[in-house]
C-alpha positions as CSV (number, residue, x, y, z in Angstrom):
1,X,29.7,24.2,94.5
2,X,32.1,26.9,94.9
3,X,30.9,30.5,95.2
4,X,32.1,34.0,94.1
5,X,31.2,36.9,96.5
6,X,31.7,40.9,96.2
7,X,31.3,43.5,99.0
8,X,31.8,47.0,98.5
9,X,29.9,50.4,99.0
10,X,28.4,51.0,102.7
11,X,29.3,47.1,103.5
12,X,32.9,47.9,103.6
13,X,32.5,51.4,105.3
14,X,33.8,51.0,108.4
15,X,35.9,47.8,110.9
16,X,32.7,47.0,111.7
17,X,31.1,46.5,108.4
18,X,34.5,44.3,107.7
19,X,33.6,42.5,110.7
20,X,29.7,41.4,109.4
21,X,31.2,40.6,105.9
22,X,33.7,38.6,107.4
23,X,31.2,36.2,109.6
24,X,28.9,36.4,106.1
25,X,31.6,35.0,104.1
26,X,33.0,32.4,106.9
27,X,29.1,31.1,107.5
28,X,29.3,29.6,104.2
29,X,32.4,26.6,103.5
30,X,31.6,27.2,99.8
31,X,32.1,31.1,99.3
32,X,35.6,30.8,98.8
33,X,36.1,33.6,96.5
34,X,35.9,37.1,97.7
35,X,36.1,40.2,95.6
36,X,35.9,43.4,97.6
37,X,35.3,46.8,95.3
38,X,35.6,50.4,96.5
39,X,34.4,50.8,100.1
40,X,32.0,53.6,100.9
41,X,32.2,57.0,102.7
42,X,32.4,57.0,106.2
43,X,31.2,60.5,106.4
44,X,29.8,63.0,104.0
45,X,33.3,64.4,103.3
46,X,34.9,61.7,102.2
47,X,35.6,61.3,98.5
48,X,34.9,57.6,97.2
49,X,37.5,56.3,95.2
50,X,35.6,56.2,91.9
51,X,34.8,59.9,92.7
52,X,38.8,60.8,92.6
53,X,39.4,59.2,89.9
54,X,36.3,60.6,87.6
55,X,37.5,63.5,89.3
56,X,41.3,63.3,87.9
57,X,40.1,62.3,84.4
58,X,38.2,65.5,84.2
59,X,41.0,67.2,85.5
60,X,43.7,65.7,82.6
61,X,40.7,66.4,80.0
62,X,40.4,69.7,80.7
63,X,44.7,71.0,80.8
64,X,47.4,70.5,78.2
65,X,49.5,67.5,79.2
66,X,52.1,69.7,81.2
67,X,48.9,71.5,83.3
68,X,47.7,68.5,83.9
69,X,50.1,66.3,85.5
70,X,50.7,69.6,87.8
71,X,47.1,69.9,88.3
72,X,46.4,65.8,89.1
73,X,49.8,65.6,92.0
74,X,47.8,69.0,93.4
75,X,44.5,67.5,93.5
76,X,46.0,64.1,95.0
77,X,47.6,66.3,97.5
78,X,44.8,68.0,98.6
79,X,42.2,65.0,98.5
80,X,44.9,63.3,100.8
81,X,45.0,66.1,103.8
82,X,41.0,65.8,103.8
């Protein structure tokens, strides 16, 4: 049997979360299949992925196409120093 496996959230927060997934998924010959999703916040400042983008949808909802693009490189810019 071959098996699928996802890690994401506080399991990929840090090296050494990578680390205990990696011996997870090399205990087993038959996960073969790995599918890793958004990793979590490694403090209570980060911004999670999904976050940004709900974030930058609100953001093009809200301005006129133009404002918007504008608006979205600034926030990206922003998010990015942090």
């Amino acid at each position: 049997m071959i098996k699928v496996v996802k890690f994401g959230g506080s399991s990929l927060a840090s090296a050494e979360q990578f680390k205990k997934v990696g011996r997870i998924i090399r205990k087993e010959e038959s996960r073969r299949y790995v599918i890793p999703s958004a990793p979590g916040k490694r403090t209570p400042d980060d911004t999670k992925v999904t976050d940004m983008l709900y974030s930058c949808y609100n953001l093009a909802a809200m301005n006129t196409k133009r404002n918007s693009k504008n608006s979205l490189r600034l926030y990206a810019n922003d998010t990015m120093r942090s």
